[in-house]
ZAROBA-261116 format. One record per residue: residue in one letter; x, y, z of N, C-alpha, C in turn. Coordinates in steps of 0.1 Angstrom, whole numbers, padded with zeros to 4 digits, always signed. Atoms other than C-alpha are relative to their C-alpha. Layout:
<rs>
aXYZXYZXYZ;...
</rs>
This chain:
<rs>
x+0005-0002+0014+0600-0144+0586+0000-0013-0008;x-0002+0013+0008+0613-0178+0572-0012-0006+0003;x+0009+0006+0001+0588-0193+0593-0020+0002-0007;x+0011-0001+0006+0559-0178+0580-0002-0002-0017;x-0001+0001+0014+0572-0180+0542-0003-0014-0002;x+0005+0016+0004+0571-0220+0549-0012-0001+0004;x+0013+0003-0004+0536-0217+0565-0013+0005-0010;x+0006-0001+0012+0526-0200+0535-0002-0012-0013;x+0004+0010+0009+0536-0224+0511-0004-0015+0004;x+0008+0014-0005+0525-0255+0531-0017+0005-0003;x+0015-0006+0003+0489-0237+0528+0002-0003-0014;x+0003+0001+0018+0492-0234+0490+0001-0009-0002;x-0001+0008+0003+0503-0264+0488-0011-0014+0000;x+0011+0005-0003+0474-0280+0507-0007+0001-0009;x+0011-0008+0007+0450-0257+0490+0000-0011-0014;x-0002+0009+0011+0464-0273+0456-0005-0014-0006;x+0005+0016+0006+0460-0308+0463-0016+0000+0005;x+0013-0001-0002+0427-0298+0479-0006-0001-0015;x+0007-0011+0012+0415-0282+0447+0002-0015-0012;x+0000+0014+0010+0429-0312+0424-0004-0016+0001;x+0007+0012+0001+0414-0340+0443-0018+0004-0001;x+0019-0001+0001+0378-0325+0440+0002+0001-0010;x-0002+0006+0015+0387-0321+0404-0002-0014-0003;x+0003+0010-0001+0391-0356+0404-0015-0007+0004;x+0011+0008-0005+0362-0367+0419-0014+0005-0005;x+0013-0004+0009+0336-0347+0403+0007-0002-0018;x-0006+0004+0009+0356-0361+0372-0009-0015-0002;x+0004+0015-0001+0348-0395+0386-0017-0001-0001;x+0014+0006-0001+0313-0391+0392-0008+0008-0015;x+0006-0004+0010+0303-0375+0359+0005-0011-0013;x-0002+0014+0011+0321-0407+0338+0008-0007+0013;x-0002+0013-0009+0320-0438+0362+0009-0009-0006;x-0011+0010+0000+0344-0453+0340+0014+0006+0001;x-0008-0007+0000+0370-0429+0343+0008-0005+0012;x-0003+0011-0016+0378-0449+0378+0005-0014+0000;x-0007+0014+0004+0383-0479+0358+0018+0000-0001;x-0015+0002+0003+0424-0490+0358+0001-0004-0013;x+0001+0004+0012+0411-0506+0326-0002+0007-0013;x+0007-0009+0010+0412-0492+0290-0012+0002-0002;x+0015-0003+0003+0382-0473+0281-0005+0000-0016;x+0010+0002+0016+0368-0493+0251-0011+0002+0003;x+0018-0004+0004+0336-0486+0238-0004-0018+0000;x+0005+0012+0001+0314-0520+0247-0009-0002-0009;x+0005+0010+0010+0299-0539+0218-0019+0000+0007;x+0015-0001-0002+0257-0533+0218-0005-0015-0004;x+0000+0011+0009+0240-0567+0216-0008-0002-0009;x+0002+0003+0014+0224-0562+0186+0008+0000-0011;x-0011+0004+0007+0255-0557+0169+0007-0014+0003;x-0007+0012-0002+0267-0588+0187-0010-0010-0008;x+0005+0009+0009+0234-0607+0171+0000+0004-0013;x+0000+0001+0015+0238-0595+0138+0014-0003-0007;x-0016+0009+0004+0277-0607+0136-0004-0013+0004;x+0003+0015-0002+0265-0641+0150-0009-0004-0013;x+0011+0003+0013+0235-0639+0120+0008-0001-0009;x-0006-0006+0014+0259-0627+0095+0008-0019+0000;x-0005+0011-0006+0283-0660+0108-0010-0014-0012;x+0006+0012+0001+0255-0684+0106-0002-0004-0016;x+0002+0000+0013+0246-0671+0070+0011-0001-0010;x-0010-0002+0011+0281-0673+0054-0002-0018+0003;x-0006+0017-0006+0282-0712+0071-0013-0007-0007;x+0008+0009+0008+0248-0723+0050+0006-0005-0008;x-0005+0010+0012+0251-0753+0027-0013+0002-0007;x+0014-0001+0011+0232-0755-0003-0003-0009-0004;x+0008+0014+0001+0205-0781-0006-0010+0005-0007;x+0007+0000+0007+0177-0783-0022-0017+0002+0006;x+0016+0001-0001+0135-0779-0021-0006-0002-0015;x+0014+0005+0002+0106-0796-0037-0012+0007-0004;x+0015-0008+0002+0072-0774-0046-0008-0005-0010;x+0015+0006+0015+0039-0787-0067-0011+0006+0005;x+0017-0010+0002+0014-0760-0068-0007-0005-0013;x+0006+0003+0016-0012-0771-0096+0002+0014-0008;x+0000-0013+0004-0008-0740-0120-0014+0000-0009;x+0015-0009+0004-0048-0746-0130-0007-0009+0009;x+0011+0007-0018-0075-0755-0099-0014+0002-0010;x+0017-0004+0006-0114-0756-0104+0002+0008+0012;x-0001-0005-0011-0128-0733-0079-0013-0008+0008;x+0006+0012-0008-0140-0750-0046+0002-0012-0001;x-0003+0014-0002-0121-0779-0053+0016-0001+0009;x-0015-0004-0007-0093-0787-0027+0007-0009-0005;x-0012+0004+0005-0058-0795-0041+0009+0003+0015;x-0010+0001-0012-0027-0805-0018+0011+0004-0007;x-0013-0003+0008+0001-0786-0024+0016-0007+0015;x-0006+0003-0013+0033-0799-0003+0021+0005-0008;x-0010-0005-0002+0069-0785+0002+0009-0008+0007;x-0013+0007-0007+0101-0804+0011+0011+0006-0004;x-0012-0001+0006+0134-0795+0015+0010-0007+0009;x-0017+0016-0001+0168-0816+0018+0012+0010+0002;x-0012-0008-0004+0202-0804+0033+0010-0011-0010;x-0007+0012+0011+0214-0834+0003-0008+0002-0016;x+0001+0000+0011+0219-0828-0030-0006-0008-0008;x+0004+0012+0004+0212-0863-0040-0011-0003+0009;x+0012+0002-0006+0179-0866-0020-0011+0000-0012;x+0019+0005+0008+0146-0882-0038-0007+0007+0005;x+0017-0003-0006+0120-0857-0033-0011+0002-0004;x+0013+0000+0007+0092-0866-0055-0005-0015+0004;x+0008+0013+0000+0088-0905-0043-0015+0007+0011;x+0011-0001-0006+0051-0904-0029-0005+0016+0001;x+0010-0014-0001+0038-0867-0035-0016-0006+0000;x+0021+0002+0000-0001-0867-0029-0005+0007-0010;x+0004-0010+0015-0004-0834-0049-0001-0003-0014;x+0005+0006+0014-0018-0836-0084+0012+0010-0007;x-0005-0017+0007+0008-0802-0097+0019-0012+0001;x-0009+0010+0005+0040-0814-0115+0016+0012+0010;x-0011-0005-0014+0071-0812-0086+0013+0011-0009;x-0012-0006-0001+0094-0784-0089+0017+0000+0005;x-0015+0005-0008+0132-0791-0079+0009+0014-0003;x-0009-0013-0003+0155-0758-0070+0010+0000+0011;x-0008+0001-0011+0188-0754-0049-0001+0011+0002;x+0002-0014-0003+0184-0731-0025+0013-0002+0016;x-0009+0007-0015+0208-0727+0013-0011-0003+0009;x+0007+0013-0016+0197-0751+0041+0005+0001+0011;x-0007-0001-0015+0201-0745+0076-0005-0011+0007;x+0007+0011-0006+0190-0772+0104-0013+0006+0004;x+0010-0011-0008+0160-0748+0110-0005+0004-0012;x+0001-0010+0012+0137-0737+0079-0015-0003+0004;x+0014-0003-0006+0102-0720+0081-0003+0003-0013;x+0013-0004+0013+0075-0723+0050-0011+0005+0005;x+0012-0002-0004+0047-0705+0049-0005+0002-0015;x+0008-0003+0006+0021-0704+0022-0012+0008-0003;x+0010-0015+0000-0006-0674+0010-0005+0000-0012;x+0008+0000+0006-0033-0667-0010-0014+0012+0002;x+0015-0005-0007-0062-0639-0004-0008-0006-0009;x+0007+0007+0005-0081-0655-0030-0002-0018+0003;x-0001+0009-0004-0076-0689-0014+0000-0006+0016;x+0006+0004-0017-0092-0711+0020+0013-0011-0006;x-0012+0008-0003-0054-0727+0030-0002+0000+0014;x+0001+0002-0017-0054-0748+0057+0020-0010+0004;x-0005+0011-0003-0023-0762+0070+0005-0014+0006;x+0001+0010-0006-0012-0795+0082+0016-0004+0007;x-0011+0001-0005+0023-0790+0094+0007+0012+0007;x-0002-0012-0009+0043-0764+0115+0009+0008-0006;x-0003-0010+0008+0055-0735+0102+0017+0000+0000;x-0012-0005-0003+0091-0735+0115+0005-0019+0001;x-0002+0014-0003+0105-0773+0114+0018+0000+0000;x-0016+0001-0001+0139-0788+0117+0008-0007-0016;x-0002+0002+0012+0156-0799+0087+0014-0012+0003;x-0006+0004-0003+0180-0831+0095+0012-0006-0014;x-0010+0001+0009+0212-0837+0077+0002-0011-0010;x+0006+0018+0011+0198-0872+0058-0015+0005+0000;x+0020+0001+0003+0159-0874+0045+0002+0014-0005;x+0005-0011+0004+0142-0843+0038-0012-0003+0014;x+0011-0003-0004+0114-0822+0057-0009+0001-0010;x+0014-0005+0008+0077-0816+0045-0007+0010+0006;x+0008-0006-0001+0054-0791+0047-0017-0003-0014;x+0011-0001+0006+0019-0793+0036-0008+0008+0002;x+0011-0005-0003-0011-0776+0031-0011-0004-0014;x+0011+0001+0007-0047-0779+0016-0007+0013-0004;x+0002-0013+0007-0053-0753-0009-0020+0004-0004;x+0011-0002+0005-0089-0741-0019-0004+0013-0008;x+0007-0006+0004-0099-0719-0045-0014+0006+0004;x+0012-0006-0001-0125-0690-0038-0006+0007-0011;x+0005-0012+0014-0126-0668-0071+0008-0010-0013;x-0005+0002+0004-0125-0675-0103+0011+0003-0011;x-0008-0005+0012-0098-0663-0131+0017+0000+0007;x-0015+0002-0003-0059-0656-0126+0004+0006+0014;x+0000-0001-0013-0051-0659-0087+0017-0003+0002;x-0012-0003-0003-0022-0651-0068+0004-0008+0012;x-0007+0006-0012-0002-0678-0044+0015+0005+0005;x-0013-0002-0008+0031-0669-0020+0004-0015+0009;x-0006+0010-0008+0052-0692-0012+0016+0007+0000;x-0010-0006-0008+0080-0678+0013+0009-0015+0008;x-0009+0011-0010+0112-0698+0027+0006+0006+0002;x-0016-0004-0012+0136-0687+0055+0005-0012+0005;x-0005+0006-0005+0163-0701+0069+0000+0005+0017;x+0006-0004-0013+0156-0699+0109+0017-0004+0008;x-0012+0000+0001+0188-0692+0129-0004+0006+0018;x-0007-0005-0017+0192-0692+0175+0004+0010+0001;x-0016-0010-0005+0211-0665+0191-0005+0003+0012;x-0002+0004-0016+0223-0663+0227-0001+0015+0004;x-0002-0014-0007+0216-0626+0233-0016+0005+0002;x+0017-0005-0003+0177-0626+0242-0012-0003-0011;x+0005+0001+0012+0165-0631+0208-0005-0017-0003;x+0005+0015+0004+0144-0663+0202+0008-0008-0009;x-0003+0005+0014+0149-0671+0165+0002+0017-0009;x+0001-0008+0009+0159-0650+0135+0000-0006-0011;x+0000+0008+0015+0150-0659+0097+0007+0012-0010;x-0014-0007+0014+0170-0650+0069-0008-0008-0014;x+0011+0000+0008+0146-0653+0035+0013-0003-0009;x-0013+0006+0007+0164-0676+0014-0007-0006-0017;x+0008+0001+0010+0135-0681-0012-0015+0005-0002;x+0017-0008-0006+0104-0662-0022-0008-0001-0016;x+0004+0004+0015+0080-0675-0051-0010+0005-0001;x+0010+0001+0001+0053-0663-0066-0010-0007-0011;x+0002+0009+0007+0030-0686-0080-0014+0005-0007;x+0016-0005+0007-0002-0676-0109-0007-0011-0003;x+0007+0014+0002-0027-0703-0108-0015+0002-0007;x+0007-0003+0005-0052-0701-0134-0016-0006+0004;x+0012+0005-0006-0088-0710-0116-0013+0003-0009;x+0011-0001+0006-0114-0721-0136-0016+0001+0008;x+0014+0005-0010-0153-0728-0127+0003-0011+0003;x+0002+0015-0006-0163-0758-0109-0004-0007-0008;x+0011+0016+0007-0175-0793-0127-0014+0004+0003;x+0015+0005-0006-0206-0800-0134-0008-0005+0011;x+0004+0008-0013-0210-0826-0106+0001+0013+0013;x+0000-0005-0013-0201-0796-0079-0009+0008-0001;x+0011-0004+0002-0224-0775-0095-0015-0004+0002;x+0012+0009+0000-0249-0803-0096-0005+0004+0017;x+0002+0009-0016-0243-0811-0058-0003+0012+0011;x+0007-0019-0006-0247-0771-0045-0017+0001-0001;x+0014-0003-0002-0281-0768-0065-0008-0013+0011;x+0008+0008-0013-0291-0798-0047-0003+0001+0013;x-0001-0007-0015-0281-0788-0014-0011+0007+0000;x+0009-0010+0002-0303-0758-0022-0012-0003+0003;x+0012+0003+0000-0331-0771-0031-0005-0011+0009;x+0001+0007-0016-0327-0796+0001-0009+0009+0008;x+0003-0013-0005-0331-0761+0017-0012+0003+0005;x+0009-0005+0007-0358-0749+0000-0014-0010+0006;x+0014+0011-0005-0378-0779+0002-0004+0000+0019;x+0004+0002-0017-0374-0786+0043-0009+0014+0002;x+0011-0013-0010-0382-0745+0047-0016-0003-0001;x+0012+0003+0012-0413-0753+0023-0012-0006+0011;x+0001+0001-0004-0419-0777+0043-0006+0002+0016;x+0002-0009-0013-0416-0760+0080-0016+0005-0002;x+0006-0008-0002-0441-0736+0070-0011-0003-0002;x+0011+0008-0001-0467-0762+0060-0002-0005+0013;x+0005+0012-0013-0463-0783+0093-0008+0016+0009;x+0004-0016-0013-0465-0742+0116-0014+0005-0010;x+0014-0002+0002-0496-0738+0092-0013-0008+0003;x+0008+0010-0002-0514-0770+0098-0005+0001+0013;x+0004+0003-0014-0508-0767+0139-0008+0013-0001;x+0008-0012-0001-0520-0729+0132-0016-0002+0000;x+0012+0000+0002-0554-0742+0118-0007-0006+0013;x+0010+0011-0007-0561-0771+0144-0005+0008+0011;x+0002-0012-0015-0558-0745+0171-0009+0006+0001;x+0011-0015-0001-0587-0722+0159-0012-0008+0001;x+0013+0004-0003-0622-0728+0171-0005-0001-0010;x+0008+0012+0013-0643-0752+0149-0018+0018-0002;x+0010-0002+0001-0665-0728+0133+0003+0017+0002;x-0004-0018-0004-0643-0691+0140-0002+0008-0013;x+0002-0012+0012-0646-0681+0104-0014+0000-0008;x+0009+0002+0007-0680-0691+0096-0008+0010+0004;x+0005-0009-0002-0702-0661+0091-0018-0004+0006;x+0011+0003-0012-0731-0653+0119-0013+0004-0005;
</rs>
């Protein structure tokens, strides 16, 4: 009798750890980390890791300064140079040698080694002549330029946008962080006389050559026709 009471409970006993390692294991394969020996933190997404590296970069700007000379009155169709510098130095000259005719603006704004201007206008043909995204070195100043042109005339609307442009090591090219945003009203008259002049001329350049044309393709028209086709029989 004894022996069958031990052959009982050795069964149960089996049975048990039977029963508690398949527990386990369909444990394991429904959370793969549950297998780990290591605490189960929650891992850090890396967009949260680039927006604490952004955040970082943005508390660590210095504040330097920019440059702007938009004219605030144009003729229309005449091109003005507007140009943009900015300095990671408070004491930086940045009015020696402007080209632009428009009286220089000076504002401190934050400076990273990385800043991106862009300039806008739908009432305005801007072309520019420098790259959008430049480096900004810790002596001198950068420039940005562009050549503005008036299309309409009366009170017109310019954007001038600056970011500070900021790496990060998690897939992410560049990120900008908008560190100045202007908007500029530029009151656009008519054109001079002289551009007016120099249009109708053009024109009537035009005019004359078509004029022209249609005398020469009439003359070859006539020679062509037999001597004598319209004279009545």
């Amino acid at each position: 009798m004894k022996k069958y009471s031990l052959r009982i409970l050795l069964l149960a006993l089996s049975l048990s750890g039977t029963l508690i390692l398949a527990a386990i294991i369909v444990r394991i394969s429904m959370n793969p980390k549950a297998a780990s020996l290591e605490p189960a933190f929650s891992e850090e997404e890396p967009p949260s890791l680039i927006q604490r590296e952004l955040d970082s970069a943005i508390r660590e700007l210095t504040l330097g300064q920019i440059e702007y000379n938009p004219p605030l009155k144009m003729k229309q169709y005449r091109e003005e140079r507007i140009e943009v510098r900015i300095s990671q130095s408070l004491n930086e000259d940045l009015t020696r040698g402007l080209k632009g005719r428009g009286i220089p603006n000076i504002e401190n704004i934050p400076v990273s080694s990385s800043m991106k201007a862009t300039l806008s206008g739908d009432d305005f043909k801007i072309r520019a002549y420098s790259e959008t995204v430049q480096p900004v070195l810790s002596a001198g100043f950068t420039q940005w330029e562009w050549s503005v042109t008036p299309q309409r005339v009366g009170k017109k609307t310019l954007h001038l946008s600056i970011a500070a442009v900021f790496k990060t090591k998690y897939g992410e090219m560049a990120k900008s962080y908008p560190v100045m945003d202007k908007t500029i009203i530029v009151a656009v008259s008519f054109p001079p006389l002289e551009t007016i002049l120099k249009y109708v001329g053009i024109i009537i350049g035009i005019i004359g050559g078509l004029i022209g044309i249609i005398k020469a393709l009439k003359a070859i028209k006539r020679k062509r026709e037999p001597i004598g086709a319209g004279a009545d029989t």
